[in-house]
C-alpha positions in Angstrom: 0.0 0.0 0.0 1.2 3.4 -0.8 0.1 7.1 -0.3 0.8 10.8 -1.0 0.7 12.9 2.4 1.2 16.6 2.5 3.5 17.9 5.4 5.5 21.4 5.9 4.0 22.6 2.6 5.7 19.8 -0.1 3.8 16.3 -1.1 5.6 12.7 -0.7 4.9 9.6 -1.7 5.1 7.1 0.7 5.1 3.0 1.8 5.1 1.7 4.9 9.0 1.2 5.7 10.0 3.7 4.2 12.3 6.2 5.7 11.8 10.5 4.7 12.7 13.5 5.6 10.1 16.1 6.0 10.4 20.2 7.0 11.0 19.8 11.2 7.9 19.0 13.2 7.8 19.4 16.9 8.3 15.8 18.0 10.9 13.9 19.9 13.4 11.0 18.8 10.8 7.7 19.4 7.9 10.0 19.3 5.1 8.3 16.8 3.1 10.8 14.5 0.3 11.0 13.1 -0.4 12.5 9.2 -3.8 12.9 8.4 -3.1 15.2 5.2 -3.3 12.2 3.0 -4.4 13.2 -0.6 -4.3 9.5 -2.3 -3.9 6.2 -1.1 -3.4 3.3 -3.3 -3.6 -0.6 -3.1 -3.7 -1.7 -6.8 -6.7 1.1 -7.8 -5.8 4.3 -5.9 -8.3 6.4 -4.4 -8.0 10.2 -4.5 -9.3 13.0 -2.1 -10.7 16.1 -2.4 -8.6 17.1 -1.3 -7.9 14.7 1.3 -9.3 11.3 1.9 -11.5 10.9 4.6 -10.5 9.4 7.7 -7.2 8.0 6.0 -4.3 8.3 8.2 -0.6 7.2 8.3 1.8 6.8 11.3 5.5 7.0 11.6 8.1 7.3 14.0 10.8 9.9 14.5 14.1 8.0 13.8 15.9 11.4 14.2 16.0 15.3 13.9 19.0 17.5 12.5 19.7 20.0 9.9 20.7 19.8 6.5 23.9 20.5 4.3 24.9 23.8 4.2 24.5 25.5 1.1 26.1 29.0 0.2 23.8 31.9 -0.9 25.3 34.7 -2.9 24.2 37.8 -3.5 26.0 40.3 -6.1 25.3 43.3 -7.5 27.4 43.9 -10.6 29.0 47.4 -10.9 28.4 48.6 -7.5 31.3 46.4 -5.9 28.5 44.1 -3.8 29.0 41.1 -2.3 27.5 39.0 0.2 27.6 35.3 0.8 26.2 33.1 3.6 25.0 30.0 4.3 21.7 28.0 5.3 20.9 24.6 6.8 17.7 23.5 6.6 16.1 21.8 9.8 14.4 18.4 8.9 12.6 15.6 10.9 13.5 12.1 9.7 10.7 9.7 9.9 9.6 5.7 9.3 6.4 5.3 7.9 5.0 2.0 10.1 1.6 2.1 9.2 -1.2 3.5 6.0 -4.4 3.0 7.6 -7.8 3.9 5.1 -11.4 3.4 6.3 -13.5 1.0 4.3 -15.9 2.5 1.7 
């Protein structure tokens, strides 16, 4: 069984065992959570929302939380002698999808 789930504003496809990384919820390391933003589920005929599908859930479990690689940001203005660089890391939750559950009907 598979679905789509929406979390921190991006969609992923997910199966249960999988591992992901997803924009940082507020949860700890063990910590199980529950997605209910599920937009399409599928078991051989897949069955869409509008735009979610009712009462379909899926669970996981925080493996871990950190922050990305950095990557550099530039900024230059040509002819005016400007230039900035910095970095960003992106924070990110790490999670195993254990279970896609979807009402009957």
């Amino acid at each position: 069984m598979y679905a789509v789930i929406e979390t921190g504003g991006k969609q992923l496809a997910v199966r249960e065992g999988d591992v992901v990384r997803v924009e940082k919820l507020e949860a700890a390391p063990g910590d199980v959570v529950t997605l209910d933003r599920v937009l399409l589920v599928g078991n051989g005929r897949p069955r869409m929302g509008a735009p979610t599908v009712d009462g379909a859930t899926v669970q996981a479990r925080v493996v871990r939380t950190g922050r990305g690689r950095k990557i550099a940001v530039m900024k230059f203005k040509a002819k005016a002698h400007s230039r900035r660089k910095t970095g960003h890391r992106q924070a990110f939750t790490e999670l195993r999808i254990e279970r896609i559950t979807v009402p009957a009907g």
